[in-house]
C-alpha positions as CSV (number, residue, x, y, z in Angstrom):
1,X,0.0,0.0,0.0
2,X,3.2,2.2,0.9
3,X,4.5,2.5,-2.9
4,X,0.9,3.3,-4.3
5,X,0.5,6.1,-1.7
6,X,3.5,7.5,-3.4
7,X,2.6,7.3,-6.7
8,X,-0.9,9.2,-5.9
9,X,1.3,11.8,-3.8
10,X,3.9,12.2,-6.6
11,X,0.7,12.1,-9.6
12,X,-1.0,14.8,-7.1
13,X,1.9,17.3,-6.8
14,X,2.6,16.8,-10.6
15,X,-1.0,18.1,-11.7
16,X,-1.0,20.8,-8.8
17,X,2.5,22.3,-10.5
18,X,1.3,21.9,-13.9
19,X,-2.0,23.5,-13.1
20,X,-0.9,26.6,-12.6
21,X,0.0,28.9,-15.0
22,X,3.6,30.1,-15.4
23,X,5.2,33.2,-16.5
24,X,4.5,33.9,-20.6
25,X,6.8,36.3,-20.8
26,X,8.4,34.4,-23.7
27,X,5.0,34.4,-25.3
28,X,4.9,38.1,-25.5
29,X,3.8,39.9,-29.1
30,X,4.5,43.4,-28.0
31,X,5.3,45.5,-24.9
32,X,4.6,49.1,-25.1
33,X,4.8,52.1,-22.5
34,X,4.0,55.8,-22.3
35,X,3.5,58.8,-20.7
36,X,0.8,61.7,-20.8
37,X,0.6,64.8,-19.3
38,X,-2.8,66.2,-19.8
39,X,-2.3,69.9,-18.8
40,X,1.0,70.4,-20.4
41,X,2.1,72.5,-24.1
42,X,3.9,71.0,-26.8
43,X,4.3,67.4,-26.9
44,X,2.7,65.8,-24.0
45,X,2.4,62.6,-25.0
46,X,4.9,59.9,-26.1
47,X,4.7,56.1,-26.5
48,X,7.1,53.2,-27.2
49,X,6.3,50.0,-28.6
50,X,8.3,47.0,-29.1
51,X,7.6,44.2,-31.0
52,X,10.1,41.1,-32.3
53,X,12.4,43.0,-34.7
54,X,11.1,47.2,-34.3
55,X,10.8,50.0,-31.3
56,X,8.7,52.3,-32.9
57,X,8.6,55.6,-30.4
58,X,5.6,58.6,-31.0
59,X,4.8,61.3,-29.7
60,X,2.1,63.8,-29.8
61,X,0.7,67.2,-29.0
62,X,-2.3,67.9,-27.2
63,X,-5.0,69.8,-28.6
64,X,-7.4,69.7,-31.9
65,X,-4.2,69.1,-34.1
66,X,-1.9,66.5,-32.0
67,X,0.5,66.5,-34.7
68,X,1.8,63.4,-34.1
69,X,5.6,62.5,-34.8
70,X,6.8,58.8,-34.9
71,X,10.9,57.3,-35.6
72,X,11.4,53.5,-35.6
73,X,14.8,51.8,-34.9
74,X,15.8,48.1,-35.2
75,X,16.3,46.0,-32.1
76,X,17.9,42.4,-32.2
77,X,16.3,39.4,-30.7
78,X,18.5,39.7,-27.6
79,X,17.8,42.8,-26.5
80,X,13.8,41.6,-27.0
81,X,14.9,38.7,-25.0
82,X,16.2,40.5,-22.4
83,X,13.0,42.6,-22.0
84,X,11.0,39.7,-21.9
85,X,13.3,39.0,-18.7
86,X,11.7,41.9,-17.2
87,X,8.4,41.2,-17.3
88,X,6.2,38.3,-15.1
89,X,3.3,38.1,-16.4
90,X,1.8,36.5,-13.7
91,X,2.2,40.2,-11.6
92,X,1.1,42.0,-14.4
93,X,-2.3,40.2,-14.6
94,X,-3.2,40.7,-11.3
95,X,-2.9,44.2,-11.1
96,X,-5.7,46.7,-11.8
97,X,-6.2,48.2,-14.7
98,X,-5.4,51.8,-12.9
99,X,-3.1,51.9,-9.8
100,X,-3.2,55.0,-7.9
101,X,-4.5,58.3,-9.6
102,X,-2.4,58.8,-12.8
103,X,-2.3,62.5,-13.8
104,X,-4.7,63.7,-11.2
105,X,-3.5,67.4,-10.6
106,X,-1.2,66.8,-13.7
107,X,1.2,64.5,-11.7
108,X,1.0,62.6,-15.5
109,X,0.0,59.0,-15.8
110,X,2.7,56.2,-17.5
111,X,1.5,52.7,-18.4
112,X,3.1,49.4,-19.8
113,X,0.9,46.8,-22.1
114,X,1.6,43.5,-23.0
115,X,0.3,42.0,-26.0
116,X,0.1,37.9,-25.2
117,X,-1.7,35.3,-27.3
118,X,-3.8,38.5,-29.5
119,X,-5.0,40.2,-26.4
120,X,-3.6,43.5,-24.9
121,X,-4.0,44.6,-21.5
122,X,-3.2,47.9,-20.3
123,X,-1.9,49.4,-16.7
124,X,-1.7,52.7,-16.1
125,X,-0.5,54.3,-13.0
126,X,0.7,57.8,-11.8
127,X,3.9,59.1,-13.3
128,X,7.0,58.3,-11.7
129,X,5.5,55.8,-9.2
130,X,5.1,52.3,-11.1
131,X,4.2,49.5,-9.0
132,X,6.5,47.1,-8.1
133,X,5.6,44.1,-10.2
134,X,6.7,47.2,-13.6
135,X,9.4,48.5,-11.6
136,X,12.3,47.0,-13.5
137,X,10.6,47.1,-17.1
138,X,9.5,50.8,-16.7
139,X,13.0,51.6,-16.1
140,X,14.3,49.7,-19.4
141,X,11.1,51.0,-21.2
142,X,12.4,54.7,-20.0
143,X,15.6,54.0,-21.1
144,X,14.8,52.6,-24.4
145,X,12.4,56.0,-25.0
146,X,15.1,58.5,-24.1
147,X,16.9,57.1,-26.9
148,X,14.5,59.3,-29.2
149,X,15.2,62.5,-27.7
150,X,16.1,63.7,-30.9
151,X,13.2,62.3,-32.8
152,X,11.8,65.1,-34.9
């Protein structure tokens, strides 16, 4: 009785680990971030988004006429990997949809979305105060924007 107790412990534990779902990061389409300051002149708005072989960074004025501006550059598969490094899925799906209060009193608002298996799901949050689960990705994702500081 001994060894068959085992087996049902070991065939137990097996499906309990394999039932839950792991991190997809690998999975990932498209990871895109950006910022927004709503009571701001000039160009108040940027976005980054990063998919297998492009960044493509925009930006955009506020008004009637946004006059939207938008640069590409190519990025290898190990830098993709290594963003993919930065992001758990698994943290990123259980946090709300808004964190905080993202450009209340024009603090600004930032979010990150992740585009896994055809669906995208956005988090926004208030500027300069990601939650901890985007902490390390916002900061690459930063990065990776200030590199178009001189897109025109």
């Amino acid at each position: 009785m001994r060894p068959l107790q085992l087996i049902f412990c070991l065939l137990f534990a097996a499906l309990v680990l394999n039932s839950c779902k792991k991190n997809d990061a690998k999975n990932l389409e498209e990871i895109g971030y950006g910022s927004s300051f709503g009571m701001c002149v000039g160009y108040c708005s940027s976005r980054i988004s990063v998919s297998a072989d492009q960044v493509t960074f925009s930006k955009s004025k506020n008004g009637d006429k946004p006059e939207t501006k938008t640069c590409t550059k190519a990025i290898t598969e190990n830098e993709v990997a290594a963003l993919k490094k930065l992001v758990n899925t698994n943290e990123f799906n259980k946090l709300k949809e808004v964190v905080g209060c993202p450009d209340c009193a024009d603090g600004g608002s930032e979010w990150v979305t992740l585009k896994l298996e055809g669906k995208l799901r956005k988090v926004t949050f208030e500027y300069g105060n990601a939650p901890e689960a985007l902490k390390n990705i916002v900061v690459k994702l930063r990065e990776m924007r200030a590199e178009f500081k001189d897109c025109n």
